[in-house]
N, C-alpha and C positions, 0 to 999 in steps of 0.2 A: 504494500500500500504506500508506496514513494512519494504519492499524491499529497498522503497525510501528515508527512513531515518535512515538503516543502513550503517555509514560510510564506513567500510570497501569496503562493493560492490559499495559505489558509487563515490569511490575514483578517479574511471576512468572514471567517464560519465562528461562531461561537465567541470566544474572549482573541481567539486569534492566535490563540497555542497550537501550535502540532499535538497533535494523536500519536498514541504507541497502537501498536497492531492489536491490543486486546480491549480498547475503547473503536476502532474503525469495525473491527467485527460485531460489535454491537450493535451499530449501525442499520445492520440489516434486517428487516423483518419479513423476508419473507415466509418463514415457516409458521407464523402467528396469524399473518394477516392474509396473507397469498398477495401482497405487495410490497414494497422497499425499493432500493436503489439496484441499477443495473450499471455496466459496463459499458462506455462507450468506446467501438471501434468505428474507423477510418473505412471505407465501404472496399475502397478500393487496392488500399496498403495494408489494412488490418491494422495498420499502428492502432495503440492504445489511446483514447484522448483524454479520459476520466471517467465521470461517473453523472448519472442521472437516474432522478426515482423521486417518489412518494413515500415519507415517514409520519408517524404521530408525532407531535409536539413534544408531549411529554412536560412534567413538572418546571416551574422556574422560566420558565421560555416567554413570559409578558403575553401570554395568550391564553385560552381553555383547554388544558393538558390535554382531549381527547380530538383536537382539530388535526385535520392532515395537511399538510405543508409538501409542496413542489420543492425541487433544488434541481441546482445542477452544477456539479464543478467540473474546470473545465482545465488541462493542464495549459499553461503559459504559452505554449508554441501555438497553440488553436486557440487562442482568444480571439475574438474579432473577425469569428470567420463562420460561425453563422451554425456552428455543432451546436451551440447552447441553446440557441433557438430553435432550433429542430426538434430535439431533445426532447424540451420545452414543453415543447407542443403535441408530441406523442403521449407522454406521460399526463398533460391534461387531458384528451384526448379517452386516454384509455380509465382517468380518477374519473370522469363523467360517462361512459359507454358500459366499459366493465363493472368496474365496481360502483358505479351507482351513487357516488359520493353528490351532498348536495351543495357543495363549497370544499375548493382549494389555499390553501395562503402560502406566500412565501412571507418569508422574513430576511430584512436585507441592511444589512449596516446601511448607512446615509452616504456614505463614502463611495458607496459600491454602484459607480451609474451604471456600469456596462451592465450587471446583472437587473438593474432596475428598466432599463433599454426591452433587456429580453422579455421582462414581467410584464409591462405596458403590452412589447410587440404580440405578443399569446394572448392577450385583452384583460389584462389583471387591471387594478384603479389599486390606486392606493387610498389606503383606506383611514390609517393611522399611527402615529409613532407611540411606542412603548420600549419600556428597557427592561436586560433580561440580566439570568442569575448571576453573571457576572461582572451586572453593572453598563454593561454597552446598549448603547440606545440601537434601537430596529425601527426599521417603518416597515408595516405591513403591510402586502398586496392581497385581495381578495381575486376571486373569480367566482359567481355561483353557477349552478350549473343552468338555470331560468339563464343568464346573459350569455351563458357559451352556446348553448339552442340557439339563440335569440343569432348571436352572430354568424352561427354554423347555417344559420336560413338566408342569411345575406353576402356569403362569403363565395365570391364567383370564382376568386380565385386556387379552388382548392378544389384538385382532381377527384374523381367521381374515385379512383381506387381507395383514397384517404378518407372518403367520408362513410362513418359509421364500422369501420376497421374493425372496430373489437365487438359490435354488437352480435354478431354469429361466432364468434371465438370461443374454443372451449378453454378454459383456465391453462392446461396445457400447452396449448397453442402461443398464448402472450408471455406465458411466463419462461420461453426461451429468447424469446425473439422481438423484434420491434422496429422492421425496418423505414428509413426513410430515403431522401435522395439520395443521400452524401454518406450518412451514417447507419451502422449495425449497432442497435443497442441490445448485451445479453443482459438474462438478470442473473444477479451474481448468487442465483443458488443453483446457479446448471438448469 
């Protein structure tokens, strides 16, 4: 998880410490929920870019411990290049298709435009700033799922194969794979 203990990218997650490998493995819920974070690869190189997924909040976090929360990290060489936004948009995508969820939030340091950029571009609003267990202020992005319909009925831009993805999907099915243009996202429980 080399992800998790390069400063730079983790400048924004949490208080902005590196993770040891037995706090990143925590991370993941997929065996609880049948959602958490996956892997992002490179479509075409296979390179690794980072990661993207759906978590619960949990205690301390300036929000209602049992909300689910979008992320996505994205390593340093792929900033700016449109994986997180992909990502992004899959993962909402499949919190409102699949799993039924009736609202996403991210949580984003103030610091953090480029991942605020991405929140807006997937149709989040921000909605309000709060600070968390360890003192750093977040602003939170909402999306419910009434406005992601809402914009999925006006969105001409979005190929007929991408709309409604996961609504015939059997749990199987999404929880290996996730693909989009550019990017192969796994989930990291095989």
């Amino acid at each position: 998880m080399a992800i998790c203990v390069d400063q730079e990218v983790m400048r924004y997650i949490g208080s902005g410490v590196t993770w040891d490998s037995g706090r990143a493995e925590a991370t993941f819920e997929w065996a609880l929920y049948g959602f958490g974070w996956r892997s992002a690869l490179e479509k075409t190189t296979g390179e690794w870019l980072g990661f993207v997924g759906l978590n619960h909040v949990g205690p301390g976090a300036g929000v209602a411990p049992e909300e689910v929360e979008m992320g996505w990290w994205v390593i340093r060489r792929a900033w700016g290049r449109v994986y997180a936004r992909e990502g992004a948009a899959r993962v909402r995508d499949e919190a409102f298709e699949r799993i039924g969820l009736d609202q996403v939030i991210a949580r984003l340091q103030p610091a953090n435009i480029g991942s605020a950029k991405v929140a807006e571009k997937i149709g989040m609003r921000l909605e309000r700033e709060t600070t968390e267990r360890h003192g750093e202020r977040k602003l939170v992005y909402v999306l419910s799922q009434d406005d992601w319909r809402d914009a999925q009925l006006q969105d001409d831009d979005q190929p007929a194969s991408r709309q409604g993805a996961f609504l015939n999907a059997r749990p199987s099915d999404v929880l290996a794979l996730l693909p989009t243009e550019r990017v192969v996202f796994w989930s990291y429980a095989g």
